[in-house]
N, C-alpha and C positions, 0 to 999 in steps of 0.2 A: 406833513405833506401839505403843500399848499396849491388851493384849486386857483385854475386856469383865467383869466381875466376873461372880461368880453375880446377883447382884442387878439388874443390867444387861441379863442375856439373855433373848430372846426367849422363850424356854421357863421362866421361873422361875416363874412361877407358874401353869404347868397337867399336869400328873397323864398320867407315862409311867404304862403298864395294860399287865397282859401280855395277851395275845390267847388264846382258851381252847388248850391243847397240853398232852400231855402233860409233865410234868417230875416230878423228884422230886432228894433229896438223897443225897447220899453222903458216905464218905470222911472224914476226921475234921475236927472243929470248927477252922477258919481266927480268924483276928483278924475278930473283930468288934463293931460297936455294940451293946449292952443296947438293943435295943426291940420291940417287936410286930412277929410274924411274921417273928424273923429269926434264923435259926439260928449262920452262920458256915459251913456244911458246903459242900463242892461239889455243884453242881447240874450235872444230865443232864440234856438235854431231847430228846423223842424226836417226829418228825413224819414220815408217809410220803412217801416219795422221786414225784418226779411223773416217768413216763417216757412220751419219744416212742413212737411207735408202733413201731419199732426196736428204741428200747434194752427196751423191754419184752419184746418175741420175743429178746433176748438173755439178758434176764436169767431169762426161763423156763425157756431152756437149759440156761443155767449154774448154774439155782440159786440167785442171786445175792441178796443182803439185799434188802427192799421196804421197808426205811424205815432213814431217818437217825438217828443218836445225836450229839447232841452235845456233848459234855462242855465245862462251861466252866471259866478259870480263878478262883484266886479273886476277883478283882476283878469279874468279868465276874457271879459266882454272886452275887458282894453285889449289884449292881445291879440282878438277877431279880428277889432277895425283895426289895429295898427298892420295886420296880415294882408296885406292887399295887393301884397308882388310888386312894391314901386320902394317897398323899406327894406333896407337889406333889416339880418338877426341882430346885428350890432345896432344899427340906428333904432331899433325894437326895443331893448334892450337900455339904451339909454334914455328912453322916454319912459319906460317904465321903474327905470332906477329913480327916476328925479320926481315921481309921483308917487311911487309907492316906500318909497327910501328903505329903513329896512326891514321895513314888513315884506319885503318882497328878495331879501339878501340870501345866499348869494343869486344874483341876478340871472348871470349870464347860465347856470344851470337850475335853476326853476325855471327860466324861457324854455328852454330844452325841453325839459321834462314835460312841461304843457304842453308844448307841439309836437312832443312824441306821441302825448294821448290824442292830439286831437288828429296824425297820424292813420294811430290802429283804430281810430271810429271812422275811415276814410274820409275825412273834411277840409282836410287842406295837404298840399306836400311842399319841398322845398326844392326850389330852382334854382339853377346857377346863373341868370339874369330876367330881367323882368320882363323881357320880349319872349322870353319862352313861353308867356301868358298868351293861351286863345282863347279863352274863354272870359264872361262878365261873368264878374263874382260881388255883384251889388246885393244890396236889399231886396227882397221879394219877386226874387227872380227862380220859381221852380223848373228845373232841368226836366226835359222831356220826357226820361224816364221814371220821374216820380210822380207818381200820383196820390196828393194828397187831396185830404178833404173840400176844404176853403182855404180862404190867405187870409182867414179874422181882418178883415180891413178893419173894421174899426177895436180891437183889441191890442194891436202894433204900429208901428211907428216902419214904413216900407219906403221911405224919402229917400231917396238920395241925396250925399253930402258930397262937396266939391270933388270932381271927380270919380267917383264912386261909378261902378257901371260901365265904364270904357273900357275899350282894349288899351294893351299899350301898342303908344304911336296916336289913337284918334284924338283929336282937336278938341277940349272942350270947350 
């Protein structure tokens, strides 16, 4: 049995989006692609932890962190920035083919599988064009309904890169 090309799959031609959340970058410049909005750095991404009625009277106790960090690697940091709802899963897919070559094989279903997990952690979904984006889904931009600690201003990197931060359609 032989698996399906990028070209083939069912996602090639509609546009992983990240979901609005905190993230930012770190850490030093990885192998990466030359193109918009994409650094090479490790990315953090930080969202508040949801507790039962339980673990909440436990964590008040104890003090306990109120929200998750989670650092990715860097394969996982390319697929963030390259997630931006302006790249279809195909054009994802072949920037990460030509960088990660085949540590990263087969391709077009390891992209899947990652944006399936980052999926069921609600952090991004897939759309069928890039206008269907309403939201900024840039660097250190925490969504209304999160309330996190601080934004570590100086433990991250919160910049925007070309682009980064607009809807589609605004002018930058």
């Amino acid at each position: 049995m032989e698996l399906p090309t990028v070209a083939e799959d069912e996602l090639a031609q509609q546009y992983p989006t990240r979901l609005p959340v905190w993230w930012a970058r770190g850490g030093e410049v990885q192998a990466h692609p030359v193109t918009e909005g994409v650094s090479g750095r490790l990315i953090v991404i930080r969202f508040p932890k949801k507790f039962t009625r339980l673990e909440k009277f436990f964590q008040r106790i104890f003090r306990g962190p109120t929200e998750i960090r989670r650092p990715l690697d860097r394969m996982n940091s390319l697929l963030w920035e390259l997630s931006n709802g302006r790249r279809t899963f195909a054009e994802i897919c072949a920037s990460l083919d030509a960088t990660f070559h085949e540590d990263i094989a087969p391709v077009a279903q390891r992209t899947a599988s990652a944006l399936a997990q980052f999926q069921r952690l609600g952090l991004l979904i897939i759309l069928e064009r890039p206008s269907d984006r309403k939201w900024k889904n840039g660097p250190g931009i925490t969504p209304p309904e999160h309330h996190l600690d601080d934004d570590y201003p100086n433990e991250f990197d919160i910049t925007s890169l070309d682009g980064e931060g607009l809807l589609p359609g605004d002018e930058e």
